[in-house]
C-alpha positions in Angstrom: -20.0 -0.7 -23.7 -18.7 2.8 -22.7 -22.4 4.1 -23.9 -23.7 1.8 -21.7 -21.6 2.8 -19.2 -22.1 6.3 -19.5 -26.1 5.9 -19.5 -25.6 3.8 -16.0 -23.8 6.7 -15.1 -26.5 9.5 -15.5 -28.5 7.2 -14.7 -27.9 6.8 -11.1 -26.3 10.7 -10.9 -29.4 11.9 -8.4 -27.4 9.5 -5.8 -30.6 7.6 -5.4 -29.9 3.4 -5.1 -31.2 1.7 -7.4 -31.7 -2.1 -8.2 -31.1 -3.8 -11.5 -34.4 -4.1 -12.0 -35.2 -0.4 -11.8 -32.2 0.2 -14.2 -33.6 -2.8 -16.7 -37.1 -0.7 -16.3 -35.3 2.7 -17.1 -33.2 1.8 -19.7 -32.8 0.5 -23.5 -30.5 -1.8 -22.8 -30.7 -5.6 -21.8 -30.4 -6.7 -18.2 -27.3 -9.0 -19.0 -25.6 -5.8 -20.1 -27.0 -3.6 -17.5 -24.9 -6.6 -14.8 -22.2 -6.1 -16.6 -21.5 -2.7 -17.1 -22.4 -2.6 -13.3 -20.1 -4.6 -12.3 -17.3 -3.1 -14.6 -18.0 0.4 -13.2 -17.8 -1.1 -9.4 -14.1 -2.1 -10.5 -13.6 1.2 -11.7 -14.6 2.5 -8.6 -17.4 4.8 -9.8 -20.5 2.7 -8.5 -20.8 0.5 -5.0 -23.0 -1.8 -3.7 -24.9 -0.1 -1.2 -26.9 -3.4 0.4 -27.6 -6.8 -1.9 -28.9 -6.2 -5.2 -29.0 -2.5 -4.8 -26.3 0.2 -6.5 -25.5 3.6 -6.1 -22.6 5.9 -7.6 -19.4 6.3 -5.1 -18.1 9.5 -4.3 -15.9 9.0 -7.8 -19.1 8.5 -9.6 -20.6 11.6 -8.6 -17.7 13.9 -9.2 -17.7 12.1 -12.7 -21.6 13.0 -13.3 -20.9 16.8 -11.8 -18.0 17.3 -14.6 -20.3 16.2 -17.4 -17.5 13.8 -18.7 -17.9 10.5 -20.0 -16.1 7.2 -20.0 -14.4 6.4 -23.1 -14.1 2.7 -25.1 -11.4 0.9 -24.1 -10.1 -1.5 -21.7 -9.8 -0.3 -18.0 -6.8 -1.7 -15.8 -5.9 -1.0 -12.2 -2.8 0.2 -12.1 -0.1 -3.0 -11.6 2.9 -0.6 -11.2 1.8 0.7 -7.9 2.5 -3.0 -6.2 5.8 -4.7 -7.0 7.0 -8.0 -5.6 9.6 -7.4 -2.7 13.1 -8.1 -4.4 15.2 -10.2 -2.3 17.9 -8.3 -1.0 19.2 -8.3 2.3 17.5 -4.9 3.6 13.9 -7.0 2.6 15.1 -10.2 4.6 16.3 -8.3 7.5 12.6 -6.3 6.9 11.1 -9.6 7.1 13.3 -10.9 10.0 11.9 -7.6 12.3 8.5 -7.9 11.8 8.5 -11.4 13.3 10.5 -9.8 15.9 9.6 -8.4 19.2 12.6 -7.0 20.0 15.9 -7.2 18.1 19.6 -5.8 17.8 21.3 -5.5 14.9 23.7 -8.7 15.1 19.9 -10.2 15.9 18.8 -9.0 12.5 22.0 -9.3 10.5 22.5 -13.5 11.3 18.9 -13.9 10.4 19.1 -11.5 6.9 22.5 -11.7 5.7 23.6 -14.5 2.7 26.4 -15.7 2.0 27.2 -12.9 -0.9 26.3 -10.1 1.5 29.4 -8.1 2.5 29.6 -6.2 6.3 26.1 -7.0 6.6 26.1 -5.7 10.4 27.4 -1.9 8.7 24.8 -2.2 5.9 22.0 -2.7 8.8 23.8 -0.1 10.7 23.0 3.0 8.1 19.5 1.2 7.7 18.6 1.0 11.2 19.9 4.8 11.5 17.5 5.8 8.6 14.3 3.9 9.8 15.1 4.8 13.6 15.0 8.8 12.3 11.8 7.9 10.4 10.2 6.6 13.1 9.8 3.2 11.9 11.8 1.8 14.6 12.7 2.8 18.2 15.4 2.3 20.2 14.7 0.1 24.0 16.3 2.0 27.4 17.5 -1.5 28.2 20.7 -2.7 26.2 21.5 -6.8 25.2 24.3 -7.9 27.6 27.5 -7.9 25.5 29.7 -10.6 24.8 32.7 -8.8 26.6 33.5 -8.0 30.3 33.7 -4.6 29.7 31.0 -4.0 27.2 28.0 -1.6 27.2 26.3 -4.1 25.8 24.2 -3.9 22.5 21.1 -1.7 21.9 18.0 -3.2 21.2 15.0 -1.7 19.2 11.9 -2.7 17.9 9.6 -2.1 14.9 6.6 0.3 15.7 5.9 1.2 12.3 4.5 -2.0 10.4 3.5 -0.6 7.0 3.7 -3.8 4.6 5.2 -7.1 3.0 7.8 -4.4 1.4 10.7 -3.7 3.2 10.9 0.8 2.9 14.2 2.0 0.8 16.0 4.2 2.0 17.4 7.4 -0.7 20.4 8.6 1.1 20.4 11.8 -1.7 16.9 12.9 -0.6 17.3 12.0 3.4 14.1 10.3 3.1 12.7 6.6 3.4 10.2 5.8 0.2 7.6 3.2 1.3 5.5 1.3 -1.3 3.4 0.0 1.1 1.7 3.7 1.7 -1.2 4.9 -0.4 -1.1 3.9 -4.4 2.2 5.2 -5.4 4.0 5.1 -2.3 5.4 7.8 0.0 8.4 9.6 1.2 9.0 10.0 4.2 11.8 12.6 5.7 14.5 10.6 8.2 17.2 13.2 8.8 18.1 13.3 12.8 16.2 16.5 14.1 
């Protein structure tokens, strides 16, 4: 199949569209094939679908015609490490609990995140808040929560202007940076010291 492949290819390496039956036409190989190897390529990433029926290489395509190299036998897989299911701690539920918020304090976010195995949850979300906030995943509202005591400041209230994804970013208090999986393939670092 990776001949095949390969022939599809150089094939289509003028960047001229081209239907299956022109490739059938062009080719020694049989039009179930030529769907196939199509269709494996378009996974791949190296050909598109330019209207119905019609196929062209994508810009990955060309730079693989310009190098001269060719795809070898094998099996092809996307890369399943770059998207993990969110692991349920409570920095992901109180992630969860602010993006169905509009605004939100801590003690806000800490009843809705924090189980019953969670200790100081409202300090945890402190350092976490701290970390997004000098990010710039959250920001903190002029206008406080009125405070349970008479003499209280009240409590500030921020919300979440940075959405990025399902998973909640981690903060790596050795590197002063929040890593987000939810950016690009393999995720990205992003710097949250206070300026």
């Amino acid at each position: 199949m990776a001949g095949l492949s390969n022939d599809l290819i150089h094939n289509l390496s003028d960047g001229a569209c081209r239907t299956i039956d022109q490739l059938d036409a062009s080719m020694d190989h049989g039009r179930k094939e030529i769907v196939k190897a199509t269709g494996r390529l378009i996974h791949r990433g190296l050909v598109e679908r330019v209207e119905i029926g019609c196929y062209q290489l994508s810009n990955a395509g060309k730079d693989l015609a310009a190098s001269g190299e060719e795809i070898k036998p094998g099996p092809f897989r996307t890369d399943r490490g770059k998207c993990r299911k969110p692991r349920d701690t409570m920095r992901q539920r109180a992630w969860q609990a602010m993006r169905m918020s509009g605004s939100f304090t801590i003690g806000d976010i800490a009843m809705a995140a924090a189980g019953p195995n969670d200790a100081r949850p409202e300090g945890n979300l402190q350092k976490y808040f701290r970390a997004l906030r000098h990010a710039g995943y959250l920001i903190e509202l002029p206008v406080r929560a009125q405070g349970t005591a008479l003499t209280s400041n009240g409590f500030k209230r921020f919300r979440l202007l940075k959405d990025t994804g399902l998973i909640a970013p981690i903060y790596r208090a050795n590197k002063g940076a929040i890593f987000d999986h939810n950016l690009g393939d393999s995720g990205e670092e992003i710097p949250c010291r206070a300026k």
